[in-house]
N, C-alpha and C positions, 0 to 999 in steps of 0.2 A: 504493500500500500504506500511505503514511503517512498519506496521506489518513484511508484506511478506519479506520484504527486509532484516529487522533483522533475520527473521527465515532463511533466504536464508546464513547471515554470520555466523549462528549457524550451520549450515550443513557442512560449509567448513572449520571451523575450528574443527572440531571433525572428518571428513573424513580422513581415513586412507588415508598416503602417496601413490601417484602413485607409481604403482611397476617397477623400474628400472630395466634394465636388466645387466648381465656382463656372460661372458663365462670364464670360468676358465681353464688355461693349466700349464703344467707344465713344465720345460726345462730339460735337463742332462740326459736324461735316456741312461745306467739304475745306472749310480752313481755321485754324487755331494759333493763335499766338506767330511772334515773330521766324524768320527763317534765318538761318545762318546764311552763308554766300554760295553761289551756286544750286542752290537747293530749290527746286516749286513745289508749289502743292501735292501737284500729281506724283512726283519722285516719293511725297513723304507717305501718300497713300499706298503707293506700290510695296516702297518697302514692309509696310504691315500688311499690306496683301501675299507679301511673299514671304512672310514668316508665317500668318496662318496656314499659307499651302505646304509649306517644308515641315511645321513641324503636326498636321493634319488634325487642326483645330476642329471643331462646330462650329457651326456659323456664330459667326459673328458681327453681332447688330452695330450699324453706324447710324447716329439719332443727327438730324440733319437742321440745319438753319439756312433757309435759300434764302434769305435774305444778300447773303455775299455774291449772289452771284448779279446783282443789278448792277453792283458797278464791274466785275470782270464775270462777263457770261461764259468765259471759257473755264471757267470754273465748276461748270456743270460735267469736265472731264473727269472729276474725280469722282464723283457719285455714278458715272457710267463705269468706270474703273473698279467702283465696289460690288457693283452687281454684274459685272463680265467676266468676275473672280466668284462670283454665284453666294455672294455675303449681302444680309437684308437690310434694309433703310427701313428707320425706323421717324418718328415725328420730336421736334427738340424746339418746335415753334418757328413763327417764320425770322424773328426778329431777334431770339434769345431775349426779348426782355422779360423778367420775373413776373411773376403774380402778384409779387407784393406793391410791386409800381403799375398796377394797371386794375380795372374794375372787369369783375367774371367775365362783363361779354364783350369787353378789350380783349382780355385772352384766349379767349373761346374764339373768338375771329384770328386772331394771331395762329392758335392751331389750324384754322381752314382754311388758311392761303399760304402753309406751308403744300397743301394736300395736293394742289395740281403738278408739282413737282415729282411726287410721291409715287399720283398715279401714271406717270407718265413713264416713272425708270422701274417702279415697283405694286403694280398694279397689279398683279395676282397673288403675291405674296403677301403674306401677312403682317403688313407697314403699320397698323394699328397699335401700336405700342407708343405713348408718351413718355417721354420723359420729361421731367419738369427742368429748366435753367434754376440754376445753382440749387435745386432739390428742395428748392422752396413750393410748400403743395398751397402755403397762406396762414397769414399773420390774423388771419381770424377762423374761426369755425365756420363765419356765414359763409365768407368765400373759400372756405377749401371744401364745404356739402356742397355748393354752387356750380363749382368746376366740376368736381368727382359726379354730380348727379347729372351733366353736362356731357361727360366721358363716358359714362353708362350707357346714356341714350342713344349717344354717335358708337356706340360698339369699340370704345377705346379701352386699352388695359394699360395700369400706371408701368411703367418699368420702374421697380424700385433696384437703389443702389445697397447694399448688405459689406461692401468692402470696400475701400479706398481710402487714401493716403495722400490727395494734394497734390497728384501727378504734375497737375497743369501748372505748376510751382517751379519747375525745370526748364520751361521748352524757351521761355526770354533771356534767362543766364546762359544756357548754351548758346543761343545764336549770338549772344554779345561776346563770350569766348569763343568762339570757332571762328568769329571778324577778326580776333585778335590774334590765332593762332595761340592759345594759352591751353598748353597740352596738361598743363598738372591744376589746372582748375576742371578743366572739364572731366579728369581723372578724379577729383576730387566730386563732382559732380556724378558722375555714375557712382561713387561708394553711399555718398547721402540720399542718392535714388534709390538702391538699392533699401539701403537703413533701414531709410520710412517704409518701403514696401513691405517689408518685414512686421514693422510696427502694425502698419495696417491690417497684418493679416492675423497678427495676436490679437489685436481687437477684437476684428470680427468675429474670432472663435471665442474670447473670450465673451462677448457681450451675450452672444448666441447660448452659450453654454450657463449666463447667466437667467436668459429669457425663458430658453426652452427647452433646459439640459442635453442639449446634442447638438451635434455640427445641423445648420441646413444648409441645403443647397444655395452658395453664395452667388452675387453680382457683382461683379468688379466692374469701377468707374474707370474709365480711363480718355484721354484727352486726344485727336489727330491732331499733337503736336509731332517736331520735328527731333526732341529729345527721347518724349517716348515712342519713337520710331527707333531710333538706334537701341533702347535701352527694352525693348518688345521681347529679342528672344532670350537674356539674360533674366526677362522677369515671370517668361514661362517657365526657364528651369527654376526659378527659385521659387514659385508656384508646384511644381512635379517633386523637388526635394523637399517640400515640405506635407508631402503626401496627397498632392490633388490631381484629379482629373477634371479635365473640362468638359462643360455640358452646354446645351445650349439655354438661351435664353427661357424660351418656354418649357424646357425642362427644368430650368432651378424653380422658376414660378408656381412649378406644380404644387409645392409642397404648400403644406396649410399655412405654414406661418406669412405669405405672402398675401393669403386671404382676410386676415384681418385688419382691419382697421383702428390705428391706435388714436384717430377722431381728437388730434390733438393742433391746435395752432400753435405755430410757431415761424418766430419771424424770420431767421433765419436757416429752416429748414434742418434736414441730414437727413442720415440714414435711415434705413426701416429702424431698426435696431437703436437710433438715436430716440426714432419718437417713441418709439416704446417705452425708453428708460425714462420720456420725459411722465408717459400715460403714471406712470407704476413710482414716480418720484424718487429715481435712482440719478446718481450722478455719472455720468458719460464718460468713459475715459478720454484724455486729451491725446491727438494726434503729434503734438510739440512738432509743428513744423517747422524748418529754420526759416522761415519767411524771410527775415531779417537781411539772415546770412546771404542767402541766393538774391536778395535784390540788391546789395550791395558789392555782388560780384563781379569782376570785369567790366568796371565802369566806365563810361562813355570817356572818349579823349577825346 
């Protein structure tokens, strides 16, 4: 019997970690923050189009803002580029502005003139996914049952974010190093990208496991900047080394915890997982982003 018993903790500690799951999307389509030199649009979506394919992801949602493309209409390359790569377009509004600066039926029109875009690159596929700018759902109850009962009717489903770490905190300090050629800042810039990615994803299991004692199926935020293009397949390995497989969008969503409604305003928004801790009057763990540091990096001469 003791035998069995030891060999029973010899099994467990040697068994490979259960596989996690996380869906991965991406915001701003089809432009985000500044570019280094020689770099467009199109190259920075290619390159995460060409890590999804290499490293044979799920699809992967890009939540679009066509507003960019009135001043450069060839901008509508990169949203053909996401769906000739057979990756879905999701709704991110037409203008990216918040809910909080705008009254329900400002925003609610803001989603329906992202939609002719929508239907035109993604018209069979399942484009009905919002996601809100800056994950603000409203700074009141009236306007977030407003919208949400708005979303219902038009057959829209929220894309909630369940991980993330500030991505979009990298992509202007890189482009201002990479004009300088400052090779140990931008070196230093992939370690603290890394960091926080890390951080982010102790949270979310952490917060998870506080909510609803078990991993669920996560959403990871992430930004089509030009930094998190380079830093895209270092951040799937260290997504895979910490025990996760990718899933899609509408498969992390299955799970119940997405089904609920934590029916909470707030002014400046976050995570499912954030509003929950506000429902249940928990304190949020902090992300400690170096804000600070990365806007003070490789400053303009």
């Amino acid at each position: 019997m003791i035998q069995r018993f030891i060999l029973l903790l010899v099994l467990i500690a040697v068994a490979p970690l259960r596989a996690q799951q996380v869906a991965i999307t991406f915001d701003d389509l089809p432009l985000h923050d500044d570019l280094p030199p020689n770099q467009t649009r199109l190259q920075v979506a290619q390159q995460i189009l060409s890590t999804i394919q290499r490293e044979h992801l799920p699809p992967v949602y890009g939540f679009v803002n066509a507003v960019d493309m009135e001043d450069e209409p060839s901008l509508i390359d990169v949203l053909k580029a996401w769906r000739a790569a057979g990756q879905p377009l999701g709704n991110h509004t037409y203008t990216h502005i918040g809910l909080n600066k705008q009254t329900p039926a400002q925003f609610e029109a803001d989603i329906q003139k992202n939609e002719p875009t929508l239907i035109s690159l993604a018209g069979n596929s399942d484009w009905r996914y919002l996601r809100y700018p800056y994950l603000w759902e409203g700074p009141t109850l009236t306007k977030r049952h407003a919208v949400h009962g708005w979303l219902t009717a038009h057959n829209y489903k929220v894309a909630q974010v369940t991980m993330n770490f500030d991505d979009y905190l990298w992509n202007a300090p890189y482009a201002r190093c990479a004009e300088q050629n400052n090779q140990a800042a931008i070196a230093s810039l992939e370690k603290s990208y890394l960091t926080a990615a890390t951080r982010g994803i102790d949270i979310a299991r952490e917060t998870s496991q506080t909510l609803y004692h078990r991993d669920i199926p996560y959403v990871l935020l992430l930004h089509i900047g030009s930094f998190d293009a380079r830093m895209f397949p270092r951040l799937v390995q260290l997504l895979r080394s910490r025990g996760f497989t990718c899933v899609s969008l509408q498969q992390a969503q299955q799970d119940p915890a997405y089904a609920h409604d934590p029916n909470q305003s707030l002014v400046h928004g976050g995570p499912l997982q954030h509003q929950e801790y506000v429902a249940r009057h928990l304190t949020y763990p902090p992300l400690n982003s170096p804000t600070k540091q990365l806007d003070t990096l490789c400053p303009a001469k």
